[in-house]
CHARMM internal coordinates of N, CA and C (Angstrom, degrees):
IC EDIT
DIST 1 N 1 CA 1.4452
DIST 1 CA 1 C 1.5356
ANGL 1 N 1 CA 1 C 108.96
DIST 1 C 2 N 1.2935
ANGL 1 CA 1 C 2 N 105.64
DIHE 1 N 1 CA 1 C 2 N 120.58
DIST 2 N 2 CA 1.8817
ANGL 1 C 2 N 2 CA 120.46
DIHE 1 CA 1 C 2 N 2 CA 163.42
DIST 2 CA 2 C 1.6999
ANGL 2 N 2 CA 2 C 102.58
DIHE 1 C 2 N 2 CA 2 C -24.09
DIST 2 C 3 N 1.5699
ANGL 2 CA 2 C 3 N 114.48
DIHE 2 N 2 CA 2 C 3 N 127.85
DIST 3 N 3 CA 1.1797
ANGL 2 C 3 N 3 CA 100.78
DIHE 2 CA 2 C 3 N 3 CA 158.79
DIST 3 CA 3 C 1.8207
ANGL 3 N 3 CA 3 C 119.46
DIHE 2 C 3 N 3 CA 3 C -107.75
DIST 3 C 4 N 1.4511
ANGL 3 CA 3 C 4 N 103.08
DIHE 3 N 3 CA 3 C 4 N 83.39
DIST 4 N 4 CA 1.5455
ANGL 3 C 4 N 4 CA 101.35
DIHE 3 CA 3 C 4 N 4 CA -162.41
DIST 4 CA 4 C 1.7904
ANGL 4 N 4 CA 4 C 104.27
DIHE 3 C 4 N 4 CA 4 C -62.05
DIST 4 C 5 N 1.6119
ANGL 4 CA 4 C 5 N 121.04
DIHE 4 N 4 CA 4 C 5 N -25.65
DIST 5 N 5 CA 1.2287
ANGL 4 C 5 N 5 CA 115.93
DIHE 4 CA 4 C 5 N 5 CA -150.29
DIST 5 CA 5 C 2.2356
ANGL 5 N 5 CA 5 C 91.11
DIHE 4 C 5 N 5 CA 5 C -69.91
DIST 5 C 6 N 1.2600
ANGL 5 CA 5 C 6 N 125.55
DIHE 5 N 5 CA 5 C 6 N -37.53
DIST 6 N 6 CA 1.3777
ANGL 5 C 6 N 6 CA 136.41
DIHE 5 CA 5 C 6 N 6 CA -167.41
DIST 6 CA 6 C 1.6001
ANGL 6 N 6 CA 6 C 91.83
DIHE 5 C 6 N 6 CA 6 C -72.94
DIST 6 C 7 N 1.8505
ANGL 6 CA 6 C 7 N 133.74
DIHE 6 N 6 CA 6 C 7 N -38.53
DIST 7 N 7 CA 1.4695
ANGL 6 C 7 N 7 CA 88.58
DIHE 6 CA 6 C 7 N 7 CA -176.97
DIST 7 CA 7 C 1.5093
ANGL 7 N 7 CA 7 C 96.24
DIHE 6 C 7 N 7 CA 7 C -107.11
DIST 7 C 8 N 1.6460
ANGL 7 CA 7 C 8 N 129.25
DIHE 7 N 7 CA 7 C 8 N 12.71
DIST 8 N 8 CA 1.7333
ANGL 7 C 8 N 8 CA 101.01
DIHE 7 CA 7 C 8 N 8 CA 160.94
DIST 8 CA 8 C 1.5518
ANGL 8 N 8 CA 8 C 106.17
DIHE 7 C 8 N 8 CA 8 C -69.33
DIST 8 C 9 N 1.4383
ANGL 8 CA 8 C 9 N 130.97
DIHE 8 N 8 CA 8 C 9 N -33.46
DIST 9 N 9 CA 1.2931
ANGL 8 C 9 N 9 CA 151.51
DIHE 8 CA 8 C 9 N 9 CA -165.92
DIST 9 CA 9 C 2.2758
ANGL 9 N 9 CA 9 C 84.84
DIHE 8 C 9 N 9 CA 9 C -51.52
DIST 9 C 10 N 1.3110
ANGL 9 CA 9 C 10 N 81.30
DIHE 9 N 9 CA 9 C 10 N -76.69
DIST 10 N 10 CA 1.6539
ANGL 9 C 10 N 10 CA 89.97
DIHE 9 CA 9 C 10 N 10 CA -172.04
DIST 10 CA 10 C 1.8352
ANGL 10 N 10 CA 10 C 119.90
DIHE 9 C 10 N 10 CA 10 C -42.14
DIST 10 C 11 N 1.7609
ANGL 10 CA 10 C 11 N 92.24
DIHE 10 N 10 CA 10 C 11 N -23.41
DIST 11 N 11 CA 1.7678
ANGL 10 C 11 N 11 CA 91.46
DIHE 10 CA 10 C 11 N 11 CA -168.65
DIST 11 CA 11 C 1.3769
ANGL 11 N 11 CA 11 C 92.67
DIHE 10 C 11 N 11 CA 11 C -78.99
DIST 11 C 12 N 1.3580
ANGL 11 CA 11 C 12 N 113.79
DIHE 11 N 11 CA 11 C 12 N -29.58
DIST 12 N 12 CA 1.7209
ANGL 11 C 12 N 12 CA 117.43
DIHE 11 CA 11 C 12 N 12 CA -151.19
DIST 12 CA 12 C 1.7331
ANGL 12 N 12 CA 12 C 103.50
DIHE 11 C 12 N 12 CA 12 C -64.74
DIST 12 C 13 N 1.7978
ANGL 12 CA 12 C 13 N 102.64
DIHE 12 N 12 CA 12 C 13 N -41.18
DIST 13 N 13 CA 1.4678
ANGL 12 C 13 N 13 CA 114.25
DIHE 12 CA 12 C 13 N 13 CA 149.18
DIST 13 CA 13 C 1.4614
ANGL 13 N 13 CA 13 C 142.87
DIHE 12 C 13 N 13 CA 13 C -37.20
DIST 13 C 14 N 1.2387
ANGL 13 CA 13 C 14 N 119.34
DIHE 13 N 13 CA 13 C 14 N -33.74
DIST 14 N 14 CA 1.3842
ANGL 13 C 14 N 14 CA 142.25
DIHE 13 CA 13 C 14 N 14 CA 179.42
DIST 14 CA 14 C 1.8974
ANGL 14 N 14 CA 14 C 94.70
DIHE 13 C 14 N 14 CA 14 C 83.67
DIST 14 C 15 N 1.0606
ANGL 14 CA 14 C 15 N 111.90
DIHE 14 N 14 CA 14 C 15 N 33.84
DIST 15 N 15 CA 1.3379
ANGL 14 C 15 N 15 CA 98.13
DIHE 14 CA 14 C 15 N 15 CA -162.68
DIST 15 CA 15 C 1.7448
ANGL 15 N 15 CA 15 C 90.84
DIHE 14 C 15 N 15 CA 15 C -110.23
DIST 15 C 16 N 1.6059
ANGL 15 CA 15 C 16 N 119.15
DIHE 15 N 15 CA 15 C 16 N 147.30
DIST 16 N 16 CA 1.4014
ANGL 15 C 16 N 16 CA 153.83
DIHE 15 CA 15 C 16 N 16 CA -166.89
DIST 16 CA 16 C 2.0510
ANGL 16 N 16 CA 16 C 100.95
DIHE 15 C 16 N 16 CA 16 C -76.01
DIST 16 C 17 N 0.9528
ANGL 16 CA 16 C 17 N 128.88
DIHE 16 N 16 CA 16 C 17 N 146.31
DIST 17 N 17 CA 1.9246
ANGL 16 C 17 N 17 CA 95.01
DIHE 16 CA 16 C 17 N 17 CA 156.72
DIST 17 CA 17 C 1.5433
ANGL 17 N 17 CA 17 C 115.87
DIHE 16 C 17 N 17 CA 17 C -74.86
DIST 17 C 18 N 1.6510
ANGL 17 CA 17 C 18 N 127.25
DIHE 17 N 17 CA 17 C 18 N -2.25
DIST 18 N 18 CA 1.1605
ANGL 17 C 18 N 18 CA 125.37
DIHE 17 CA 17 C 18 N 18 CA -180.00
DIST 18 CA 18 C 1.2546
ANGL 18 N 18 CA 18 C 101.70
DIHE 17 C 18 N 18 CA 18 C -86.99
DIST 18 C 19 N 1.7006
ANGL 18 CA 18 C 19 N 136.90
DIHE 18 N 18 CA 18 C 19 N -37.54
DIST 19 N 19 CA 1.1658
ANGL 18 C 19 N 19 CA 121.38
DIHE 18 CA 18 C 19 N 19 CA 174.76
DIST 19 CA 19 C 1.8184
ANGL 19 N 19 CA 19 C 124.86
DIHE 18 C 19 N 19 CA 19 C -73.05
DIST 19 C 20 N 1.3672
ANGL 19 CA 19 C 20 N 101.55
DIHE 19 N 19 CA 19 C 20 N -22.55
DIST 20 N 20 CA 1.6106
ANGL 19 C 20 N 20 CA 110.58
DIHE 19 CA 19 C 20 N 20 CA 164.23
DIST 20 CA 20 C 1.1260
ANGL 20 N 20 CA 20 C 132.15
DIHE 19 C 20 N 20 CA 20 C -71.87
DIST 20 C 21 N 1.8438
ANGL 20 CA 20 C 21 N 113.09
DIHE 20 N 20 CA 20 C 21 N -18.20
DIST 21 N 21 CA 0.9934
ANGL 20 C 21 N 21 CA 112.94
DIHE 20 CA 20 C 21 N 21 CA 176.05
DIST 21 CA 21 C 1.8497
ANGL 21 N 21 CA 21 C 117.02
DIHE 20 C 21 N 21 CA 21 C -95.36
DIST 21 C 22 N 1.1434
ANGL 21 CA 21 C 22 N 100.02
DIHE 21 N 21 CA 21 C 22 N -24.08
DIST 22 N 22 CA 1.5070
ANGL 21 C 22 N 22 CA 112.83
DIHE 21 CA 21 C 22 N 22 CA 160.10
DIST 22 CA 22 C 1.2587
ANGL 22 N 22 CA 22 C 118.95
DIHE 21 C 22 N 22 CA 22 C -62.91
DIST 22 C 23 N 1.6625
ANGL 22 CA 22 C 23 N 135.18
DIHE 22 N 22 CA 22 C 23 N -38.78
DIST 23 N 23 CA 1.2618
ANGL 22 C 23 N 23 CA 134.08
DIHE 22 CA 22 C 23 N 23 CA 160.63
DIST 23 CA 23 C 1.4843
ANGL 23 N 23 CA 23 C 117.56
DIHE 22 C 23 N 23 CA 23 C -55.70
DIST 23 C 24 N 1.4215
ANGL 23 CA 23 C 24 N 133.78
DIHE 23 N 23 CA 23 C 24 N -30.07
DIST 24 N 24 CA 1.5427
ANGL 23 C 24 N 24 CA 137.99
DIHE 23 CA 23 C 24 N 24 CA -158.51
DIST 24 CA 24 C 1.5872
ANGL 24 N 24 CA 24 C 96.55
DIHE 23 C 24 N 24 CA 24 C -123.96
DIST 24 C 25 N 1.6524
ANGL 24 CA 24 C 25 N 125.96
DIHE 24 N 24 CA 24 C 25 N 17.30
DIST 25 N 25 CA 1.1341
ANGL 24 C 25 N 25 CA 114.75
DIHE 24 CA 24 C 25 N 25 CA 178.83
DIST 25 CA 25 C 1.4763
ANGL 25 N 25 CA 25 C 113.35
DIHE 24 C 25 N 25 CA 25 C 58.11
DIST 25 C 26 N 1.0499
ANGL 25 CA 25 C 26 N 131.49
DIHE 25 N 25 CA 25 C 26 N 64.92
DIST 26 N 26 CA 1.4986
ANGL 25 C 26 N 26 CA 128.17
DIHE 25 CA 25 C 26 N 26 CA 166.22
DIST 26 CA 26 C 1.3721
ANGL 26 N 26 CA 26 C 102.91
DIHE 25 C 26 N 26 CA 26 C -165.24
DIST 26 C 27 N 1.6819
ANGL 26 CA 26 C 27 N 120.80
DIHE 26 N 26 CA 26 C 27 N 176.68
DIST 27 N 27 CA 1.1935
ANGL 26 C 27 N 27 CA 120.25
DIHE 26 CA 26 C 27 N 27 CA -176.13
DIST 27 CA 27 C 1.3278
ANGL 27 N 27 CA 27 C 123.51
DIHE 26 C 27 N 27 CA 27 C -107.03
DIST 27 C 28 N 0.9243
ANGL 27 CA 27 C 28 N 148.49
DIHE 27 N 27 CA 27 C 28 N 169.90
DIST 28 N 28 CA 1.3087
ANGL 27 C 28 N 28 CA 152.84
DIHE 27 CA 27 C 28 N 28 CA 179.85
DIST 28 CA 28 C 1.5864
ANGL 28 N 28 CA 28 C 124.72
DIHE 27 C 28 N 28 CA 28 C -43.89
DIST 28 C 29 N 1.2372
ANGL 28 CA 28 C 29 N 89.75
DIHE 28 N 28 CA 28 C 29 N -41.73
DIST 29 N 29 CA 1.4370
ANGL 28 C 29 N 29 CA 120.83
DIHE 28 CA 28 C 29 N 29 CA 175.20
DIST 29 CA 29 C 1.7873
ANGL 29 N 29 CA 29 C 129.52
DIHE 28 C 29 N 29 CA 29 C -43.02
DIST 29 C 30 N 1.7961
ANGL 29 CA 29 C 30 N 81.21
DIHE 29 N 29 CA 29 C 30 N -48.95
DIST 30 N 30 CA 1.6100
ANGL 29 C 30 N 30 CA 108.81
DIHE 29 CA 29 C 30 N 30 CA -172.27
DIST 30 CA 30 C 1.6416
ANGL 30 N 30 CA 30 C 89.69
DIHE 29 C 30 N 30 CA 30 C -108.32
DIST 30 C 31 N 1.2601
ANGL 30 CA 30 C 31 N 153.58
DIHE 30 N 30 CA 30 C 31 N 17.38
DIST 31 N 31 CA 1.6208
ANGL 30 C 31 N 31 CA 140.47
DIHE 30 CA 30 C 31 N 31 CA 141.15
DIST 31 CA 31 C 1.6844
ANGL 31 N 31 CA 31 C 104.91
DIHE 30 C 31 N 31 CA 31 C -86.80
DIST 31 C 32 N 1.7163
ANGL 31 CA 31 C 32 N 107.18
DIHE 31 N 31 CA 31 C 32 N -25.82
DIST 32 N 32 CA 1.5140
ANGL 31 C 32 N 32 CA 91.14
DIHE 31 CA 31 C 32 N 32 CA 172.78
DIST 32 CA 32 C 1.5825
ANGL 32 N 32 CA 32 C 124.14
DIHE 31 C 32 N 32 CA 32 C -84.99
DIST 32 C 33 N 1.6769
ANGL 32 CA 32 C 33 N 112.94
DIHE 32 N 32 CA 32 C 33 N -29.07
DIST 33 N 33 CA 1.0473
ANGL 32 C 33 N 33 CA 105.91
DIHE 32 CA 32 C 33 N 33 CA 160.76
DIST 33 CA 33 C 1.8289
ANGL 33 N 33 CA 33 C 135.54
DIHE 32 C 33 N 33 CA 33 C -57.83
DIST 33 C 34 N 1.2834
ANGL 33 CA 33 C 34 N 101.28
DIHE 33 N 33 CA 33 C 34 N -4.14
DIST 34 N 34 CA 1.4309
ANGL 33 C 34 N 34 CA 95.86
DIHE 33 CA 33 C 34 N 34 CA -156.91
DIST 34 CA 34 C 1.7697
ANGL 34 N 34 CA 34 C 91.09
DIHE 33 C 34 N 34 CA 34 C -103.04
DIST 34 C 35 N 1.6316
ANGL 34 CA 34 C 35 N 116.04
DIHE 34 N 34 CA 34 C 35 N -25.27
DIST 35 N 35 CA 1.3405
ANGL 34 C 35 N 35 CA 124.93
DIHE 34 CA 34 C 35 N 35 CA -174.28
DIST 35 CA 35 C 1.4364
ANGL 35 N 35 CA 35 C 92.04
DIHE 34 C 35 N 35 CA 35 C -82.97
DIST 35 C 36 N 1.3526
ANGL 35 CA 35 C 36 N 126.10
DIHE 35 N 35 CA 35 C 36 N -4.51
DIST 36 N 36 CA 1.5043
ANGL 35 C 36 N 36 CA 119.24
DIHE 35 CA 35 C 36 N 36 CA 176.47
DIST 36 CA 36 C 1.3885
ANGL 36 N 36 CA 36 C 124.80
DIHE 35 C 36 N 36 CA 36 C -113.52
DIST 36 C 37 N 1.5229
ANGL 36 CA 36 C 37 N 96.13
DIHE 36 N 36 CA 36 C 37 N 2.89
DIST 37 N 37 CA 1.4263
ANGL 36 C 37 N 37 CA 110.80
DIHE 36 CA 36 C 37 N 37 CA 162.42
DIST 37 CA 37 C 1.8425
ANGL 37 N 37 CA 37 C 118.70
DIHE 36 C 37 N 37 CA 37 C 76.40
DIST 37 C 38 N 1.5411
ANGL 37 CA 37 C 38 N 86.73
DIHE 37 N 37 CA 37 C 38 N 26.85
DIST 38 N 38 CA 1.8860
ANGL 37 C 38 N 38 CA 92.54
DIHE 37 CA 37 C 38 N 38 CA -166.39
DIST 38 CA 38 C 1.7462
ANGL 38 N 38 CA 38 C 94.06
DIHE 37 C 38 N 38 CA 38 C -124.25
DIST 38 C 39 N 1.3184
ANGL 38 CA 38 C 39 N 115.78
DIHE 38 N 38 CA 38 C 39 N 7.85
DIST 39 N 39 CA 1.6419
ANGL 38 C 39 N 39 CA 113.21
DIHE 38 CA 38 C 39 N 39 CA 178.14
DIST 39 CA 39 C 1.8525
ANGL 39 N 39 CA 39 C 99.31
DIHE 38 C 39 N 39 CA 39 C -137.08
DIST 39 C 40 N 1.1772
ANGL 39 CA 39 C 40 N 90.25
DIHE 39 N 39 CA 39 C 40 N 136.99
DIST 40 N 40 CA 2.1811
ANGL 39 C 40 N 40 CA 112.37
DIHE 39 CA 39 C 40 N 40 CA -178.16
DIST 40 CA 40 C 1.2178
ANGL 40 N 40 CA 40 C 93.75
DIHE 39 C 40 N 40 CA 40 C -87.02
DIST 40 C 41 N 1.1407
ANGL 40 CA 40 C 41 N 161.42
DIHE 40 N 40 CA 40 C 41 N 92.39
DIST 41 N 41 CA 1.3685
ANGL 40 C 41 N 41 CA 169.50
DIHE 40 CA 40 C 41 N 41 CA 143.28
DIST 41 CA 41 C 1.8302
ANGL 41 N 41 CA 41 C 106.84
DIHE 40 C 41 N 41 CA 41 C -38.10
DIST 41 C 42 N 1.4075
ANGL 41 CA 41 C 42 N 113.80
DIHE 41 N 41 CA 41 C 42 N 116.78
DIST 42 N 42 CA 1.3788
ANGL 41 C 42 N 42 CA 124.42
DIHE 41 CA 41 C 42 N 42 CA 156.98
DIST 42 CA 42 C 1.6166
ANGL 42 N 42 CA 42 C 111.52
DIHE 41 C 42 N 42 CA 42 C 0.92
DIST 42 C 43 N 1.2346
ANGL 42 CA 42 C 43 N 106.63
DIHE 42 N 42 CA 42 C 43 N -177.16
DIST 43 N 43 CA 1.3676
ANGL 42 C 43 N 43 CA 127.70
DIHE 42 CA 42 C 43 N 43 CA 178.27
DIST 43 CA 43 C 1.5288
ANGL 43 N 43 CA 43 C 109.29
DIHE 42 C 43 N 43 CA 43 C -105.30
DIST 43 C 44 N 1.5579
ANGL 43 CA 43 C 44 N 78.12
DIHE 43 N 43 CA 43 C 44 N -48.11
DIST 44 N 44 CA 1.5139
ANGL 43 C 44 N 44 CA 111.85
DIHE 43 CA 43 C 44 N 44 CA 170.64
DIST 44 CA 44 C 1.5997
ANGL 44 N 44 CA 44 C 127.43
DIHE 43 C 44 N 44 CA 44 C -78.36
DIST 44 C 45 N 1.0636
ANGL 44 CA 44 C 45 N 126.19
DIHE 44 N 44 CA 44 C 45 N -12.40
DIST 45 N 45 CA 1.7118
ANGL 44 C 45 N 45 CA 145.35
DIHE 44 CA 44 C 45 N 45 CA 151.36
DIST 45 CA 45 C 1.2164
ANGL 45 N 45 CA 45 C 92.33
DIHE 44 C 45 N 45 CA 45 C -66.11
DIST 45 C 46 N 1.3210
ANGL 45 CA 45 C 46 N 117.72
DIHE 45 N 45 CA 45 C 46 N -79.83
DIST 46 N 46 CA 1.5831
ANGL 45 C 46 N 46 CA 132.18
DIHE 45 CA 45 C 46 N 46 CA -152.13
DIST 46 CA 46 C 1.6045
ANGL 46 N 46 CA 46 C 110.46
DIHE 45 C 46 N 46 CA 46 C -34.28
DIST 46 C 47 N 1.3961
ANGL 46 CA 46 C 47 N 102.12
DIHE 46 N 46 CA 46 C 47 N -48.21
DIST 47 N 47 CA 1.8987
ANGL 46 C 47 N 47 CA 123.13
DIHE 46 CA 46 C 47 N 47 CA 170.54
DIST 47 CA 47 C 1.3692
ANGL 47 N 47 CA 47 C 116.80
DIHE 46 C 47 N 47 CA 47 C -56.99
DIST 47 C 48 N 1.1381
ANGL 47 CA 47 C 48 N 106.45
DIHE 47 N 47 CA 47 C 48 N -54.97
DIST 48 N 48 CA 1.3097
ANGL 47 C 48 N 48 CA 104.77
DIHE 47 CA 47 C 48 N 48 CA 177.46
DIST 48 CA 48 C 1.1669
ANGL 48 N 48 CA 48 C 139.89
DIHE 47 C 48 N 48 CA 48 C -70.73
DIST 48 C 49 N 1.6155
ANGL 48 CA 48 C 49 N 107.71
DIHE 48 N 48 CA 48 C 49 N -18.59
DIST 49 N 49 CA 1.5514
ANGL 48 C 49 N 49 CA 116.59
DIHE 48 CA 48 C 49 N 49 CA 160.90
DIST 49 CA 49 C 1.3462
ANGL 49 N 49 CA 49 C 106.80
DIHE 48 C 49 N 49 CA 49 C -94.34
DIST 49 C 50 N 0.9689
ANGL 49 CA 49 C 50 N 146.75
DIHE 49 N 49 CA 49 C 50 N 7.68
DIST 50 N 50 CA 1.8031
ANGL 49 C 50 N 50 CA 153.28
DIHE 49 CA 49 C 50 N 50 CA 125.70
DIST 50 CA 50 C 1.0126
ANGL 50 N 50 CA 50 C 109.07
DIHE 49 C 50 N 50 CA 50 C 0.20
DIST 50 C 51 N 1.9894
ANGL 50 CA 50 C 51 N 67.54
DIHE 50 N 50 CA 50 C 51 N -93.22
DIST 51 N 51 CA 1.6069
ANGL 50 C 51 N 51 CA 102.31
DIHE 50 CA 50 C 51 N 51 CA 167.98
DIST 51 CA 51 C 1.8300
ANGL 51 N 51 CA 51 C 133.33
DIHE 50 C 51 N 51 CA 51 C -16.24
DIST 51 C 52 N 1.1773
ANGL 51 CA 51 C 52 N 110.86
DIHE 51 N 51 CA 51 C 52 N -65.21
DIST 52 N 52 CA 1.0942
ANGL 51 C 52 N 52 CA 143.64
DIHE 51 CA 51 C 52 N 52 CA -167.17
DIST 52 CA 52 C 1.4413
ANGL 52 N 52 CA 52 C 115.90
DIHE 51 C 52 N 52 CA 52 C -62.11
DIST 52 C 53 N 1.6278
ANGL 52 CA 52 C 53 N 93.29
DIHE 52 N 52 CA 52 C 53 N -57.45
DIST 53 N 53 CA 1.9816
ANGL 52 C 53 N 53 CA 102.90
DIHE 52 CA 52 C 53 N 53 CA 173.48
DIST 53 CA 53 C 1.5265
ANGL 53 N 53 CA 53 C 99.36
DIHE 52 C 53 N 53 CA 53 C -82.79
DIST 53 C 54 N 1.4500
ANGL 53 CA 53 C 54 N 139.49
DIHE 53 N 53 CA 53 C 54 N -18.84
DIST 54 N 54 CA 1.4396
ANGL 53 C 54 N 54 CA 122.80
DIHE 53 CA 53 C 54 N 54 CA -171.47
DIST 54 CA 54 C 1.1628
ANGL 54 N 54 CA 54 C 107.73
DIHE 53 C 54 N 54 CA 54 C 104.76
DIST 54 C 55 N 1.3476
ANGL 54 CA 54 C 55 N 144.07
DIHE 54 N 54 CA 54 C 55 N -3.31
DIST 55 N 55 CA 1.3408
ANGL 54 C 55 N 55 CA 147.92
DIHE 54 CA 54 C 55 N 55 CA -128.54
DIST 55 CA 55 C 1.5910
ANGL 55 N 55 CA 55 C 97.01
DIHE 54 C 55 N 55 CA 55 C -135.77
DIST 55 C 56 N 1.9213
ANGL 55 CA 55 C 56 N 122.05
DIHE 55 N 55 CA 55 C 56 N 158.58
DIST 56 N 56 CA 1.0952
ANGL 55 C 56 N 56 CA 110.89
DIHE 55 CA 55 C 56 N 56 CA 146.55
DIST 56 CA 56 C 0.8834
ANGL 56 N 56 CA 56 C 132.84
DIHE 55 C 56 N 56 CA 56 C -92.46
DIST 56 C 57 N 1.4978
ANGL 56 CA 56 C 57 N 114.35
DIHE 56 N 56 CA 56 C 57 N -170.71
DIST 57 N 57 CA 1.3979
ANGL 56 C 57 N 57 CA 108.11
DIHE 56 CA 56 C 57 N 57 CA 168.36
DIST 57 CA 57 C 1.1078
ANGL 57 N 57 CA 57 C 123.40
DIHE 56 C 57 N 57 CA 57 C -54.17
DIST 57 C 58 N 1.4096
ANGL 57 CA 57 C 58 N 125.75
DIHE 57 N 57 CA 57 C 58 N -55.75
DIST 58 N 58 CA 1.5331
ANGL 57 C 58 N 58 CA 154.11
DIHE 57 CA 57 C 58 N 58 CA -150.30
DIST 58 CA 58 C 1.8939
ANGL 58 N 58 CA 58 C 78.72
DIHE 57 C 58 N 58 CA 58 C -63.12
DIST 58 C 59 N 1.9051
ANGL 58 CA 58 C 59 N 119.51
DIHE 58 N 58 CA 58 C 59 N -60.11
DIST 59 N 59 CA 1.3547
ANGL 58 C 59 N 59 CA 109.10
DIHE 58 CA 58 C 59 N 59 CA -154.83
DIST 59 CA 59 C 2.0383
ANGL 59 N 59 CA 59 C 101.63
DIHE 58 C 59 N 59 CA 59 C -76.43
DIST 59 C 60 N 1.2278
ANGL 59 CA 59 C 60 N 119.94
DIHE 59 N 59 CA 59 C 60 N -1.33
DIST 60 N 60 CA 1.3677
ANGL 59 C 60 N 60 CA 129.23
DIHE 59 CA 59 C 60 N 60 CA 172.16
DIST 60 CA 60 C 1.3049
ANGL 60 N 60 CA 60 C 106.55
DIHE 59 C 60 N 60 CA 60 C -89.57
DIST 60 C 61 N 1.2828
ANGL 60 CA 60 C 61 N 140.48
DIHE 60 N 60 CA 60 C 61 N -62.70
DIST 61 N 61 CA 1.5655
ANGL 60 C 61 N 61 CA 123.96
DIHE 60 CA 60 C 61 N 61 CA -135.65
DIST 61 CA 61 C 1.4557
ANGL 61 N 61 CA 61 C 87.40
DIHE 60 C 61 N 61 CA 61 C -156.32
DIST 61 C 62 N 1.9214
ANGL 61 CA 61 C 62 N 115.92
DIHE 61 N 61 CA 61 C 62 N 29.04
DIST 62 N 62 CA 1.9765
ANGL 61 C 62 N 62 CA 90.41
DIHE 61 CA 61 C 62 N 62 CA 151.69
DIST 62 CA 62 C 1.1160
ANGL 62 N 62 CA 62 C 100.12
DIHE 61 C 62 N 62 CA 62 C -107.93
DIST 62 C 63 N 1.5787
ANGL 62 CA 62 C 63 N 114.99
DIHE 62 N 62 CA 62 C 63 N 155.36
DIST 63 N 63 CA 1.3505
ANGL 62 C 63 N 63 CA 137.76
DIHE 62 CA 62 C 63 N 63 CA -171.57
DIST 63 CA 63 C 2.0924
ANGL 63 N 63 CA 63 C 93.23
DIHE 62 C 63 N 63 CA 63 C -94.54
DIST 63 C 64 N 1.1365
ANGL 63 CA 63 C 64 N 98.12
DIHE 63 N 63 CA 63 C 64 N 139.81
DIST 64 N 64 CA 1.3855
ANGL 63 C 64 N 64 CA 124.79
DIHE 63 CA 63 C 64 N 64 CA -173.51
DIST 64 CA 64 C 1.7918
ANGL 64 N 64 CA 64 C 97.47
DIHE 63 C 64 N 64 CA 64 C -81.87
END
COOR INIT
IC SEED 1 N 1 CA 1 C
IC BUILD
């Protein structure tokens, strides 16, 4: 499943997935897979891009 709520989260940021993924240590690669719903992201990812947009988990990565 698409994770649209992580890249409106990211636009609302002004942030790129190359600049988000450079902030949370990862590559570009793995913020598009994960907004495309084809990569399981850490526990420990998951936090840190939280972190990052301001957001929780629950408003990032719970399924409705």
């Amino acid at each position: 499943m698409k994770n649209i709520k992580l890249k409106l989260a990211r636009i609302e940021k002004d942030l790129t997935q190359e600049q988000l993924a450079e902030r949370v240590s990862i590559t570009r690669q793995t913020v598009s897979l994960i907004e495309a719903g084809k990569y399981n992201p850490s526990l420990k990812l998951c936090i840190a891009i939280c972190k990052e947009l301001n957001k929780t988990l629950n408003d990032i990565f719970w399924e409705e």
